[in-house]
C-alpha positions as CSV (number, residue, x, y, z in Angstrom):
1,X,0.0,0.0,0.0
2,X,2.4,2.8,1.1
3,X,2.5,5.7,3.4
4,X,-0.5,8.2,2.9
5,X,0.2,11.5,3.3
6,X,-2.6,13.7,4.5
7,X,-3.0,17.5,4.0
8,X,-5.1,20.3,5.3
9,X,-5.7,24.2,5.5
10,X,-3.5,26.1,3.7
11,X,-1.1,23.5,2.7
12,X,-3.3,21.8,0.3
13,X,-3.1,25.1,-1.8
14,X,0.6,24.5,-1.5
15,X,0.8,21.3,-2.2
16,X,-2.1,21.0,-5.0
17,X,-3.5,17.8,-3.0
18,X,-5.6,16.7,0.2
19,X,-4.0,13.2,0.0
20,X,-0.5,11.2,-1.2
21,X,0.8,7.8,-1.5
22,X,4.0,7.6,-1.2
23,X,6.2,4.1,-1.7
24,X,9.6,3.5,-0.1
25,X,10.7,6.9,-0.4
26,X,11.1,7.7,2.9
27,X,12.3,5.9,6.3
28,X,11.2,8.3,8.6
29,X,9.8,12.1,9.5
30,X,13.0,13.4,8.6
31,X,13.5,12.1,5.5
32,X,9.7,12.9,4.6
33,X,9.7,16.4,5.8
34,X,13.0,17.1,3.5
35,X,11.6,15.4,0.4
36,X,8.1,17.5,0.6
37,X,10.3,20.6,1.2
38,X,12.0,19.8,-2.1
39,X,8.4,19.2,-3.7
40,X,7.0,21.8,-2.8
41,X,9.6,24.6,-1.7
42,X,6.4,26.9,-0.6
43,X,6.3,24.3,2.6
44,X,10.2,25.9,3.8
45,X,8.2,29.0,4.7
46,X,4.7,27.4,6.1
47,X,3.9,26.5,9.8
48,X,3.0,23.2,10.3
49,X,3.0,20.2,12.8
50,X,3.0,16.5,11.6
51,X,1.2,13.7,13.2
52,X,1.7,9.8,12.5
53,X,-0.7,7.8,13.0
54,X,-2.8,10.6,14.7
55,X,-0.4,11.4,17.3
56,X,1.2,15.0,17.1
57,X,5.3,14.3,17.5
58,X,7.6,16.4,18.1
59,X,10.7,14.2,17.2
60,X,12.3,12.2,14.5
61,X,9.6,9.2,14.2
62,X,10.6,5.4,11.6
63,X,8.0,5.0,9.6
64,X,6.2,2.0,8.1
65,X,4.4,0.9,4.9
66,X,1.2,1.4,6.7
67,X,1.8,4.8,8.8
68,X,-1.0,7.6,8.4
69,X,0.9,11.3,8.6
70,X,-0.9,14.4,8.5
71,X,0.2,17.9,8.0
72,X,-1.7,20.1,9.9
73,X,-1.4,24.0,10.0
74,X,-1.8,26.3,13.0
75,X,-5.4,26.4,14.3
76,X,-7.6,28.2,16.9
77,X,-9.9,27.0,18.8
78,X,-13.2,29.0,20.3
């Protein structure tokens, strides 16, 4: 299957998509924050945290075929 990539607010306009597959590309956070950076240079200059697996981290996480990530962008609540 592969590693979906999930994205909301603002960064869908950057990235052009709510959703990604991606196969073997990436072994960890690290590596998949650096390779959407390159994608999608807008991303160097956007606020965002990133969840796996619908956990927020805040640290350099391995990934799996399976893993669920989400970018999310700053948000209030009310």
């Amino acid at each position: 299957m592969g590693i979906s990539v999930f994205f909301f607010g603002q960064l869908t306009d950057i990235t052009g998509c709510a959703i990604m597959q991606l196969k073997d590309e990436v072994q960890d956070t690290d590596q998949l924050d650096n390779l959407l950076k390159e994608r999608y240079p807008l991303l160097q200059q956007s606020k965002y945290v990133i969840t796996v697996d619908r956990t927020i981290i805040r640290e350099n996480r391995r990934l799996t075929p399976d893993t669920e990530i989400a970018l999310l962008p700053p948000f209030s609540g009310g």
